[in-house]
Each structure stands twice: as structure tokens, then as C-alpha cells.
N, C-alpha and C positions, 0 to 999 in steps of 0.2 A: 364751285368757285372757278371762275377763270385762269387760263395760267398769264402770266406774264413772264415777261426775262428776267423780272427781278426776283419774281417768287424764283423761277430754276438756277439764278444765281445762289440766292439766300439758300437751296435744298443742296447746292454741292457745297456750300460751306459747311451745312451743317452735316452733310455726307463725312467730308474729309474729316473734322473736328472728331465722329464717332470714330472712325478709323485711327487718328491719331490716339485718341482717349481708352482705346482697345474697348470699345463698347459693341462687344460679338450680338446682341440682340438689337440695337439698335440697327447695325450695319446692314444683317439680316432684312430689316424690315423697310430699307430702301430700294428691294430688291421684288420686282412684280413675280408672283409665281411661274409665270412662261418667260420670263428673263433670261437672254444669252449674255456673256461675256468672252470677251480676250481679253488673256491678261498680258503683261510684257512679255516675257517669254514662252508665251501659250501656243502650241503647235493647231491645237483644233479651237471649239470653244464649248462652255460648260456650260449647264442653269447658273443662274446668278445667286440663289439660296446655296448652289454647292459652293459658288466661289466663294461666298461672305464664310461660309464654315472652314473649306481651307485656309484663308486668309486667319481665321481665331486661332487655328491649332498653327500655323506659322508664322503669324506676328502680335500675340496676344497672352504669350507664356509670359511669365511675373517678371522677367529680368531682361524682358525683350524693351526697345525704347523706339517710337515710330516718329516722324517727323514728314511733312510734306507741306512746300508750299504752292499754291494756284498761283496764276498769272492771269493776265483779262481773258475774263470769259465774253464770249462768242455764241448767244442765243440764234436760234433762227424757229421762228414760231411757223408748227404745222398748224395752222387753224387756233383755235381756243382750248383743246385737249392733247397737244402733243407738243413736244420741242424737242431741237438739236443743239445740245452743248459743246464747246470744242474749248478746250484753253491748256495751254502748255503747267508741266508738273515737273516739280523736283522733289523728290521722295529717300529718305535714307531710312533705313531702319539696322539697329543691331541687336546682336543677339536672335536672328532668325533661327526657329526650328528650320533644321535643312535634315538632310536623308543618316539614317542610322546615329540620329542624335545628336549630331554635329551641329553646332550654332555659326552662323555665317550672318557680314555684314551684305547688306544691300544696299547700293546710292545708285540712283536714275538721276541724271543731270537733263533735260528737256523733256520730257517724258512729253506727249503727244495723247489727248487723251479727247475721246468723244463719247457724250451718254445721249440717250436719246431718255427722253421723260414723258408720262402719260396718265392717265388719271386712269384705275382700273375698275371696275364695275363701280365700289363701295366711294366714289370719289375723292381715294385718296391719288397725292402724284407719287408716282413709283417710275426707277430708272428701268425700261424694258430689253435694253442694250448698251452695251458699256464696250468700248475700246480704249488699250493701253497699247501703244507702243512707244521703242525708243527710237530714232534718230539713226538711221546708217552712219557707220564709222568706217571710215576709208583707211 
């Protein structure tokens, strides 16, 4: 199948929705096996199968609550196999697992977010690169 803009729209909706939904296998599997990510506060970058797993054990515990909205998304089609996503994100979540058990809340107010999408051998679309960042604050 073809990609279009509207399919890679309609796959970060239904991206965000699993993540909202704390659906850890579906998130998982929006993720290409040789997949990189940054995440917001990510010093280097990860496989995207590790990020989708940290992300279950940090905002996916029973009493945790995630919320994110998208803003216009921003295709740019590499050929018929590939695209670049960009559209701004506001993301809260509480009750994050944080370090030694402590739950902490998290709110990103513009979040800046770019995936790149591509069809991997078996023709499904998978995100191959994923960037989060926030917004310098002066």
C-alpha cells in the first residue's frame, strides 16, 4: 500500500491513542525493529522497542493517568515508502514511575515532536525515528 499524509496522520493518532490507553503492546509495535528515539529529556538515543518498554514501566502502572494532545500535523512524503511527521504536543501524565519509587507528575506544554514512518520488509508502516523535544525556556 501507498503511504499518503493521511495514512501517517491517521498512524500518530492511533500512536498517541495506544499511548494514552497505556496499550504497552500495541505501542511496541509501532516501533520498526532498527528504530532510534529521543525522548524529551534524552541525553543520547535508544531502539524504539526499548523506548516503548520504558515508557510501560513509567507511564503504564494502574494508577498512572496520560493525556496528550496533537496540533496540525506536517507530512513531507519521502517517495511512496517513507514520510516525515512534525506537529507540536502537549502531553501531562501523573503518577509517573520515577527513580526509587517515587511517582512524579509530568506536563510538556509544546512539545516539538518529529517521526519519520516507513514500510519495513513485511509492508507494514512503522515509525523508524522518533524526536521529542521541549521548547527553550529563557
Amino acid at each position: 500500500m501507498n503511504l499518503t499524509p493521511d495514512l501517517v496522520k491517521s498512524e500518530i493518532q492511533r500512536y498517541w491513542n495506544a499511548f494514552t490507553s497505556k496499550s504497552a503492546d500495541a505501542l511496541a509495535e509501532f516501533f520498526a525493529h532498527e528504530s532510534t528515539v529521543f525522548g524529551s529529556t534524552a541525553t543520547r538515543a535508544e531502539p524504539g522497542r526499548l523506548a516503548a518498554a520504558r515508557r510501560k514501566r513509567e507511564y503504564f502502572g494502574p494508577q498512572s493517568t496520560v493525556r496528550a494532545q496533537i496540533g496540525p500535523i506536517d507530512v513531507v512524503m519521502l517517495g511512496t515508502e517513507a514520510a516525515v511527521a512534525t506537529y507540536n504536543l502537549d502531553f501531562h501524565a501523573s503518577k509517573v514511575a520515577g527513580a526509587l519509587g517515587a511517582t512524579v507528575e509530568e506536563h510538556i506544554e509544546h512539545a516539538r515532536v518529529t517521526q519519520v514512518f516507513a514500510h519495513d520488509p513485511e509492508g507494514h508502516l512503522r515509525i523508524v525515528h522518533e524526536h521529542i523535544s521541549m521548547p527553550y525556556k529563557t
